[in-house]
Structures are given as C-alpha cells and as structure tokens.
C-alpha positions in Angstrom: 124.7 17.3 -24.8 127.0 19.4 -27.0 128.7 22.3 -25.7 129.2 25.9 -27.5 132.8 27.2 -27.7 133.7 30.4 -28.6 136.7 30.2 -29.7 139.2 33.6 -29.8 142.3 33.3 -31.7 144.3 36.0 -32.3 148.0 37.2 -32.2 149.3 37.5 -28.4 148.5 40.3 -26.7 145.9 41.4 -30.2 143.1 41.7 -27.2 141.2 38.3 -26.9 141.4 38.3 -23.2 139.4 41.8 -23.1 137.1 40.2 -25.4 136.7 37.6 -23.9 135.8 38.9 -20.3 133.4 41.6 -21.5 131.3 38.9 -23.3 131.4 36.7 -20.3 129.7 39.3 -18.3 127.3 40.0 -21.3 126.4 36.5 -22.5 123.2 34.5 -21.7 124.5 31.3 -20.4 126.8 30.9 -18.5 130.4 29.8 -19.9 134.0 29.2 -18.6 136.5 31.7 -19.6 140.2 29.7 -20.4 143.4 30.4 -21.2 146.9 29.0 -21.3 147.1 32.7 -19.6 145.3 31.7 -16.5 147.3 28.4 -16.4 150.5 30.4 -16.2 149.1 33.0 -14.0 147.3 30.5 -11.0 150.6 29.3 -10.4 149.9 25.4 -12.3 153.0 25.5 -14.2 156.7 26.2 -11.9 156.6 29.1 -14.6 160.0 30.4 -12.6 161.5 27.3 -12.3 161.0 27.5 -16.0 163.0 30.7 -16.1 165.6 29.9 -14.3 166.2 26.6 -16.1 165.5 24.1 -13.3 163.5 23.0 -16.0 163.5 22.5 -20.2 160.3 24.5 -21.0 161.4 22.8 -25.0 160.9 19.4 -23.5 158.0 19.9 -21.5 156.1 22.1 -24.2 154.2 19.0 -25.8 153.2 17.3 -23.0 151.5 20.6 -21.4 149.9 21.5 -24.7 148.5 17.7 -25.1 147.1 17.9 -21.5 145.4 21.8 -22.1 143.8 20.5 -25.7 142.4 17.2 -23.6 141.2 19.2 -21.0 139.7 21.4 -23.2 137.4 18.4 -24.6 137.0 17.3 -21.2 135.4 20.2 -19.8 133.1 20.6 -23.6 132.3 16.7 -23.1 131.1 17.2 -19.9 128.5 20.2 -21.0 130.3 23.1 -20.4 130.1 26.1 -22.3 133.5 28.1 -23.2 135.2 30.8 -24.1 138.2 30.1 -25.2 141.3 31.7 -26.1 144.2 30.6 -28.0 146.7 30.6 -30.5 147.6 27.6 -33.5 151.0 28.4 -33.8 152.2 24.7 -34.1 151.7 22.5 -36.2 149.1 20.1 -36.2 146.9 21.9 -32.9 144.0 23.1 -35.4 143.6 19.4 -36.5 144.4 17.9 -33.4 141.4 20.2 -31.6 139.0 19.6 -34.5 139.2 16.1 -34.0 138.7 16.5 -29.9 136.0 19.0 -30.2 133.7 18.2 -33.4 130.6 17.1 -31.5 130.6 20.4 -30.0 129.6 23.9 -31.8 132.5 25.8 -32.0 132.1 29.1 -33.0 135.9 30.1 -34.4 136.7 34.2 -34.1 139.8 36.0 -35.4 141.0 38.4 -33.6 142.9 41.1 -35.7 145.1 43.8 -34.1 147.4 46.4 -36.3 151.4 45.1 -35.7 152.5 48.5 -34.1 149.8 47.9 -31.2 150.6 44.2 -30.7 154.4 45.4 -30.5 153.1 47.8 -27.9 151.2 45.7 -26.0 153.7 42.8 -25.6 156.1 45.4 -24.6 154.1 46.9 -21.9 152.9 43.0 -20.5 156.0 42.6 -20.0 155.2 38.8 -19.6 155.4 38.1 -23.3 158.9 36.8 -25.2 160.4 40.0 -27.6 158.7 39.1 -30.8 156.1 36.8 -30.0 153.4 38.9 -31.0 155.3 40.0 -34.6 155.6 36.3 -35.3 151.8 35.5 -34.7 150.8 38.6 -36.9 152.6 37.1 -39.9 151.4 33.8 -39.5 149.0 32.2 -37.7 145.7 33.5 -39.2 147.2 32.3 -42.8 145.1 30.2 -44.5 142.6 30.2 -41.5 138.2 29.9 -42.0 136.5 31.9 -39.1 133.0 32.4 -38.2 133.7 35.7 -37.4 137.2 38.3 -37.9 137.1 41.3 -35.3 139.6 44.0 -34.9 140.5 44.6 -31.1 140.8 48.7 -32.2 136.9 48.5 -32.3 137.0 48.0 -28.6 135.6 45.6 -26.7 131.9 46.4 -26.4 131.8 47.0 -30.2 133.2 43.4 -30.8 130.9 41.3 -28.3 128.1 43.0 -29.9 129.1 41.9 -33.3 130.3 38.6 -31.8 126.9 38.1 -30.0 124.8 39.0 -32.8 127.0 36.3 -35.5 126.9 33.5 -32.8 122.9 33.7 -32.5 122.8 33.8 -35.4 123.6 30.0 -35.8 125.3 30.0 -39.3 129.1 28.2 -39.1 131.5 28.1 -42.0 134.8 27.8 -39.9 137.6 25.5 -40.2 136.0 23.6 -37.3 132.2 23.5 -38.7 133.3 22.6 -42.8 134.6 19.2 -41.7 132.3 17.8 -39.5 
C-alpha cells in the first residue's frame, strides 16, 4: 500500500516545524511528524561530542543523511503516512529521495519566509549555524516544482488550510510526481 508524504521544504527556521505540528493535529489520518530536528533533539546523534570535536561532523555527514533518506522509505514502505520536513541543500538528495520514495504520493510544499525573519529566527534558536538560514534562502528552492508554495507570515492555521484543501485535492505536478 502506498503511503502519502507531505513533504515541507523550506529555508531553516522559515516555519515548517509550526506547520507541520498544526496539521498533524488537524489532519484525518493519522501521520508521523519527522525531522532531522527531532533526530538531533532525542539525543540519537552525540550532537556535543560533535561540538566539541570528539568527532568530524564533515565525515560523518553522509553516512547520517544516507541512513535518514533510507529510513524515510522504510517507514513510507511500510504504510506509514508522513509529514516530513527537510531541506535539499546537497547535491544529489532530491534525486536520491525521488528514487526511494516514487511508489508513494508525495505531496512536495515550499515553505517561503521573508530573509529578515529567517535571520531572526535562526538567531533567536540559537541552535542554528550564523548563516544557515541566509544560505537556504538564496538557494535551495531554485529551480524547485512544488505542489504547493506557502509563506510561514500567513501563520500556521492559514497554511494547513490551504495545504489541506491542495492535498485533497489529489492533483501533483511536483518534482517528485512529473517523473514517475
């Protein structure tokens, strides 16, 4: 049985994690919220031995990302439903997760946010490298097909209406649904 994904990319800290949460608590069926986010958070990665250098974060990167993309067709082969946040900011990951989840219907969203509030936001996380979220704005939705664009200043109830409405809809004309 396929799984739906709705899939939230967006700059970090451009609000996908808001969205994401509200329409988890809105939607019909039920569906797994992940994140790298909640990967860091629970303590699965030695995030300070990262910091502190124990470890090479610039060696390890691949490997982690490999496993999350796997595990992300894992859980979708096995008939879950998710919500899904993340960010293609390497390249070869939006191939790479077509491939892994094409029997599934993934429903792709951009999440816009105006630069001066994502410079905000990282600032106030606190948890986010200086300029991570600059670096996303100017690149990662470039050249990018989405179901759906949002703008995180709408707020979040505003969005998962919209979002809802689109993904009942049933029409796909994402990167992920134009080469299946």
């Amino acid at each position: 049985m396929a799984a739906q994904i709705i899939f939230l990319h967006g700059a970090s800290s451009s609000g996908k994690s808001t969205i994401a949460r509200t329409l988890q608590a809105r939607i019909e069926k039920p569906f797994w919220h992940i994140s790298i986010d909640h990967l860091r958070d629970s303590g699965v990665l030695p995030i300070d031995r990262f910091r502190k250098g124990d470890f090479d974060w610039a060696n390890a990167r691949a490997a982690f990302f490999n496993g999350f993309h796997a595990s992300l067709a894992a859980y979708a082969n096995a008939g879950n439903n998710l919500i899904l946040e993340h960010i293609f900011d390497t390249e070869g990951w939006m191939e790479s997760l077509r491939r892994m989840l094409a029997p599934h219907d993934v429903f792709f969203v951009a999440v816009h946010c105006p630069l001066p509030l994502l410079i905000s936001r990282e600032a106030e996380r606190g948890n986010r490298a200086p300029g991570s979220a600059k670096r996303d704005f100017e690149t990662i939705h470039v050249g990018r097909h989405y179901d759906l664009e949002l703008n995180s200043e709408d707020g979040p109830e505003a969005n998962v209406d919209i979002l809802l409405s689109a993904w009942r809809s049933g029409r796909r004309s994402s990167d992920f649904s134009r080469f299946k």
